[in-house]
C-alpha positions in Angstrom: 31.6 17.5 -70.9 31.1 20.6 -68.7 27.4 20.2 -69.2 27.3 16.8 -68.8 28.8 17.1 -65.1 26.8 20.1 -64.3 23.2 17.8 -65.3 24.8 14.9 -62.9 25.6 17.4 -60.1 22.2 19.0 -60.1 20.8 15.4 -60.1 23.1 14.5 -57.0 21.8 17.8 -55.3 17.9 16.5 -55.6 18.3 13.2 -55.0 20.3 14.7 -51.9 17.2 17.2 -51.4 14.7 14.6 -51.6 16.5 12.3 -49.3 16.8 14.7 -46.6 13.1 16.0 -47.0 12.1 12.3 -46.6 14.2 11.9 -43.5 12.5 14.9 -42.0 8.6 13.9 -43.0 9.6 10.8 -41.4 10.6 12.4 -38.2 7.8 14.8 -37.8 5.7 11.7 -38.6 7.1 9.9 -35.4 6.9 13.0 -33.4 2.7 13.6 -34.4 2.3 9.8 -33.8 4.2 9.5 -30.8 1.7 13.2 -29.6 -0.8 11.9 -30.3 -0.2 8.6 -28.3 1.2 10.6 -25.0 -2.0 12.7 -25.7 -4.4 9.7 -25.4 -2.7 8.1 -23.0 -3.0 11.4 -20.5 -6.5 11.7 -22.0 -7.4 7.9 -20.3 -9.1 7.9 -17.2 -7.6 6.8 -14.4 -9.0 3.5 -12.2 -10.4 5.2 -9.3 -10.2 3.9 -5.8 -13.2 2.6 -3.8 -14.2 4.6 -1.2 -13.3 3.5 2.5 -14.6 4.5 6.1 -17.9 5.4 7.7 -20.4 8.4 8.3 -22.9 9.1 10.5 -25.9 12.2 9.8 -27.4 12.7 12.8 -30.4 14.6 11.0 -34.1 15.6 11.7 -36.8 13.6 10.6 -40.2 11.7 12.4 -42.2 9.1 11.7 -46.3 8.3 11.6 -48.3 5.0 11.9 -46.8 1.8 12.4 -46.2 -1.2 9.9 -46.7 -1.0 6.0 -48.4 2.2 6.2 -45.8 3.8 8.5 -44.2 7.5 6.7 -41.7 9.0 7.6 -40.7 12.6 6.8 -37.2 14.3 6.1 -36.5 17.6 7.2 -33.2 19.6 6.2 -30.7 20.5 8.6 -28.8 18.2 11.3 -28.9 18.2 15.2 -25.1 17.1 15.7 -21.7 18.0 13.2 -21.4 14.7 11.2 -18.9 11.9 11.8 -17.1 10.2 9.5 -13.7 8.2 8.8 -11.8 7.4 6.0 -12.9 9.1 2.8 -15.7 10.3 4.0 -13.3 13.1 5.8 -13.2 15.1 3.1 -16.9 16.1 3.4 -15.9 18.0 6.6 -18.4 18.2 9.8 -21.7 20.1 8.1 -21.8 19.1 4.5 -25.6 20.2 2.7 -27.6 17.4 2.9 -30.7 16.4 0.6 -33.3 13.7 1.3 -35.8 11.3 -0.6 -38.3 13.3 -1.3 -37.7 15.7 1.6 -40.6 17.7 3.1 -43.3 15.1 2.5 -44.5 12.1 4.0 -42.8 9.1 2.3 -44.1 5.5 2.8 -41.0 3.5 4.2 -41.9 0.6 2.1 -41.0 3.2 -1.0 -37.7 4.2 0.5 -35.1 3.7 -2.4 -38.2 3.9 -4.9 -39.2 7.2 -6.6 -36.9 9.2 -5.5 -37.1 13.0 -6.5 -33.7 13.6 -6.7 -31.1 13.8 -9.4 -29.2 10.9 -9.3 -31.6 8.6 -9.8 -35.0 6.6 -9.0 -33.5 4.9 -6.5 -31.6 7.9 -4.6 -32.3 8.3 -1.3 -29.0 10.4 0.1 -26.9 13.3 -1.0 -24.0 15.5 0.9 -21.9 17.8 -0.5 -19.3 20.3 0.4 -19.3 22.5 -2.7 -16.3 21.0 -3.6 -17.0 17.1 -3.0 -20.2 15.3 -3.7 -21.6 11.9 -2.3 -24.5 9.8 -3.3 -26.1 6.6 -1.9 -28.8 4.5 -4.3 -30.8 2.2 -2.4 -30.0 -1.6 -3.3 -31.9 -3.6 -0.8 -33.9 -3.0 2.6 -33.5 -5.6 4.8 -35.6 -8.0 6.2 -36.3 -7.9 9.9 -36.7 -4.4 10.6 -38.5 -2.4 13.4 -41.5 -0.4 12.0 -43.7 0.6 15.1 -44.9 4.0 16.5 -42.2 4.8 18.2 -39.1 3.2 16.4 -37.9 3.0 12.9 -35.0 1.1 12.7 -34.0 -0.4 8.9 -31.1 -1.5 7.3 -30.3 -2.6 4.1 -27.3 -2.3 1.3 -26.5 0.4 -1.5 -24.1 1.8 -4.3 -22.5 5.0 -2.8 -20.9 7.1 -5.4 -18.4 10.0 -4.8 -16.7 12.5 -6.2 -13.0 11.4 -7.2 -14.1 7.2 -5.8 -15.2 4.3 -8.0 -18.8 3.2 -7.4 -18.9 1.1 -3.5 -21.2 -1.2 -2.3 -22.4 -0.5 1.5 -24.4 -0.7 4.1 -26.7 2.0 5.4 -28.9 2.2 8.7 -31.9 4.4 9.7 -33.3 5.0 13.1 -36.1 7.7 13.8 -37.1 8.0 17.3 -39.3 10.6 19.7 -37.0 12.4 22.2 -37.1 15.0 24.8 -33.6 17.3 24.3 -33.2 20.6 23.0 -31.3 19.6 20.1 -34.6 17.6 18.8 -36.5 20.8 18.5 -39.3 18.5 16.6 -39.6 15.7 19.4 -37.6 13.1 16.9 -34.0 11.8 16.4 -32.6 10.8 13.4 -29.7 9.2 13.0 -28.4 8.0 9.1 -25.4 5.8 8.8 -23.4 4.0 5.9 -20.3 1.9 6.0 -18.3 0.8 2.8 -17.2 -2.4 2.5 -16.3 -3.0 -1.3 -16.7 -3.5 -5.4 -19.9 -3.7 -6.3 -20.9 -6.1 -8.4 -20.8 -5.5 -12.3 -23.7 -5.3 -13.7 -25.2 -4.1 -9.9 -28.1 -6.4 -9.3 -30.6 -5.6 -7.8 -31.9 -7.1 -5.5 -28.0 -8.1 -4.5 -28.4 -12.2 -5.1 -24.8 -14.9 -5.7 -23.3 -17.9 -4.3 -21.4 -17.0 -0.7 -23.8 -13.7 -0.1 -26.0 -14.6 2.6 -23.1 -16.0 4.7 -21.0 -12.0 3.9 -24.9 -10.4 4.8 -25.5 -12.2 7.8 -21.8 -11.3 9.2 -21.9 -7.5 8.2 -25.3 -7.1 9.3 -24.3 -8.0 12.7 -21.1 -5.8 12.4 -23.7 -3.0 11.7 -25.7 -3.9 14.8 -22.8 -3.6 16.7 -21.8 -0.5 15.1 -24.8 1.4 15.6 -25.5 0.6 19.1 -22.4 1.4 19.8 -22.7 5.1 18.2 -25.7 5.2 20.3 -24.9 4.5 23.3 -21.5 6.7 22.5 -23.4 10.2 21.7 -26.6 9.7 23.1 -28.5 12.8 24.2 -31.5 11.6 26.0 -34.1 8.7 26.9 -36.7 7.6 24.7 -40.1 8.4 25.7 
C-alpha cells in the first residue's frame, strides 16, 4: 500500500511539473511573439510628410549664344544668403550648393539630362547643410521660355527629394542675366527658385501627362510668374544692361 501511494504521488508531482513547465513555455512563447511584433512594428517606416514652402538660390552662373545652342554655365558659390519658407528652413541661409554639371558649359536644351551628379540622370540641384540634404530631378522644361543673349528665363516641374520628406512634385525657375553690381563679380545674376506644391504622381511620369493637368499647369505657372517677378522686383540689386 505504502508503495502504491508513493508511485501515485510521484505521478501527481510530474504531471504537476509538466503542467507548470507547459504554462511557462506558453508564456515565454507569447512574450517572444508579442517582441517580436513590437520589434517589427518599431522597425516600419514611418509615412513621411511632403515637403512645403519655397526657396530661392540666388547663385552665379552666365549664359552664351542664344536659342537651341544657348549654354549656360554653373559656378559654385551664391551672391545673396538664401530664402526660403516652410521646410525648406531647415537648410539655413548658406547651405553647399552643387550644380548640373558645374564648371562647364551645359546646352540648356540638356538641362535635366546627363546630369553628373549622384542622384541621378536627371539631377540638376543639390543643397545641403551637413545635416539635411535636398535634391531636385528635372521632370519637364516648359514651353514658352526666353532663350536670347541676354536672358535666360525657364521654367518647368520636378521631384524634389529631402532629407526626413516624402518625394514632392514642384516647380522650379531659372533666370541668368548680365548685370553691373559688385555682388555679380562675373557680370551675371542667377537666380534659382522651386515651390512645392504636392504628391507626385506614382509611378512619376515623365513627361508629367493626365486628365485635369493642363488646367493645374496653366494656373501654377502663372502663380510662378507672379512669384518670381515679385522676388525680383523685391531684392533687386541693379539694372539690366
Amino acid at each position: 500500500m505504502r508503495k502504491l501511494l508513493l508511485t501515485g504521488l510521484a505521478t501527481l508531482f510530474e504531471i504537476a511539473r509538466y503542467e507548470c513547465l507547459q504554462s511557462t513555455r506558453d508564456r515565454i512563447k507569447k512574450i517572444l511573439i508579442s517582441g517580436s511584433l513590437l520589434a517589427a512594428a518599431a522597425s516600419a517606416p514611418a509615412k513621411a510628410d511632403i515637403i512645403h514652402g519655397t526657396l530661392t538660390v540666388f547663385g552665379s552662373a552666365y549664359i552664351e549664344g542664344s536659342g537651341p545652342s544657348q549654354t549656360v554655365e554653373f559656378l559654385p558659390g551664391q551672391t545673396l544668403p538664401t530664402m526660403a519658407t516652410g521646410d525648406f528652413m531647415t537648410l539655413g541661409a548658406a547651405p553647399g550648393f552643387g550644380w548640373q554639371n558645374m564648371g562647364t558649359d551645359l546646352l540648356v536644351s540638356r538641362i535635366g539630362q546627363g546630369s553628373d551628379l549622384l542622384c541621378g540622370s536627371s539631377c540638376f540641384f543639390t543643397a545641403t547643410n551637413g545635416i539635411s540634404g535636398l535634391s531636385l530631378n528635372i521632370l519637364n522644361i516648359n514651353s514658352g521660355g526666353t532663350m536670347d543673349a541676354n536672358l535666360l528665363d525657364l521654367t518647368g516641374t520636378a521631384i524634389i527629394n529631402m532629407t526626413g520628406f516624402s518625394p514632392t512634385l514642384g516647380f522650379w525657375w531659372l533666370d541668368v542675366f548680365p548685370i553691373d553690381h559688385p555682388l555679380a563679380p562675373t557680370g551675371w545674376w542667377q537666380t534659382f527658385g522651386i515651390a512645392a506644391i504636392g504628391s507626385p504622381p506614382v509611378p512619376v511620369p515623365a513627361p508629367l501627362t493626365g486628365a485635369g493637368l493642363p488646367g493645374l499647369l496653366l494656373a501654377s505657372a502663372a502663380f510662378l510668374g507672379w512669384w518670381r517677378r515679385r522676388s525680383l522686383a523685391r531684392f533687386s540689386v541693379g539694372t539690366r544692361r
